[in-house]
N, C-alpha and C positions, 0 to 999 in steps of 0.2 A: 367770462369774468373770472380774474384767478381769485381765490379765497385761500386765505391762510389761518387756521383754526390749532390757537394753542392748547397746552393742556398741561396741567400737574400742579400749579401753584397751590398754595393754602401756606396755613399757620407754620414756621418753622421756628424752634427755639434758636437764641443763639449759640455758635459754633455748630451748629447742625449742618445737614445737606438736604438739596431738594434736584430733581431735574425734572425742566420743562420740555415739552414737548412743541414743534410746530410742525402740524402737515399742511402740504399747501397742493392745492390742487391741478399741478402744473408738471411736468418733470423741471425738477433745479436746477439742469441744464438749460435750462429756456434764463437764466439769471446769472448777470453780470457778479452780485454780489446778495448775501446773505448777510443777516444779524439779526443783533439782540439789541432793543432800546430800552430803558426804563425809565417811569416817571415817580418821585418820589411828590407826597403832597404837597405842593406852595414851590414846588421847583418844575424848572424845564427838564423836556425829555432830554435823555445821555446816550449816546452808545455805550454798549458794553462788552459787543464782539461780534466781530465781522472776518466775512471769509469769501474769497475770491475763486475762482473758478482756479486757479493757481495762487502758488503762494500759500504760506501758513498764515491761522489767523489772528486778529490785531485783536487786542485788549487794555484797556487803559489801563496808567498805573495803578487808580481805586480798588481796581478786580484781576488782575494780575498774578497767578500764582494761584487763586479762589475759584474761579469760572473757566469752564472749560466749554467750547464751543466743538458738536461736533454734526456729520450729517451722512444720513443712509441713503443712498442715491437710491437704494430700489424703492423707497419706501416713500420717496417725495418727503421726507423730513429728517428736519435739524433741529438739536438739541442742545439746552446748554446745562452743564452741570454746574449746580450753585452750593460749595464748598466752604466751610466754615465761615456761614453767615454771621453777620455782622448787622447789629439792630440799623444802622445804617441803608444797611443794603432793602431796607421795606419799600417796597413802594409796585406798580404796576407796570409788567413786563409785557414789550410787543417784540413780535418777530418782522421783519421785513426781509424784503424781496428786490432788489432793482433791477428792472433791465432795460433795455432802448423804448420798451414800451409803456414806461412809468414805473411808479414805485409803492407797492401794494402792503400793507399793514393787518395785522392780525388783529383780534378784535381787547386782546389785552388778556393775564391773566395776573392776581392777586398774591402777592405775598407778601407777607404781614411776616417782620423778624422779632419775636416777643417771648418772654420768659414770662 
């Protein structure tokens, strides 16, 4: 069973920085594709950055220049750096995993963009 367990969220003010962690208990070679979703309250979950076994990775416009996606193949985990928050940007962050054998979800972690 792969398990993807995030880590780092909390309180950040805005224009601050946070980076979250996701280990997953798989090599991320075994994954077509990597990312970040978030879900803000009363909205659908969003991508926020994704990364492919090749290729650089994708970022919407919203977080573009702000979040930086990156990943430590020895360590089974991917990180994304969250760069001059924006009260916007609150809401609950999952990592995911896809590969031929489904597509696996971390359990979420919190941040709250607040002065």
């Amino acid at each position: 069973q792969v398990q993807l367990v995030e880590s780092g969220g909390g309180l950040v003010q805005p224009g601050g920085s946070l980076r979250l962690s996701c280990t997953i208990t798989e090599s991320i070679f075994s994954f077509t594709s990597l990312g970040w979703h978030r879900q803000a309250p009363g909205k659908q979950r969003e991508l926020v950055a994704r990364i492919f076994k090749i290729g650089s990775p994708y970022y919407p416009d919203s977080v573009k220049g702000r979040f930086t996606m990156s990943r430590d193949n020895a360590k089974n985990t991917v990180y994304l750096q969250l760069n001059s928050m924006k009260p916007e940007d609150t809401a609950v962050y999952y990592c995911h995993a896809f590969s031929t054998s489904g597509t696996y979800w971390g359990q979420g972690t919190q941040v709250p963009v607040s002065s």
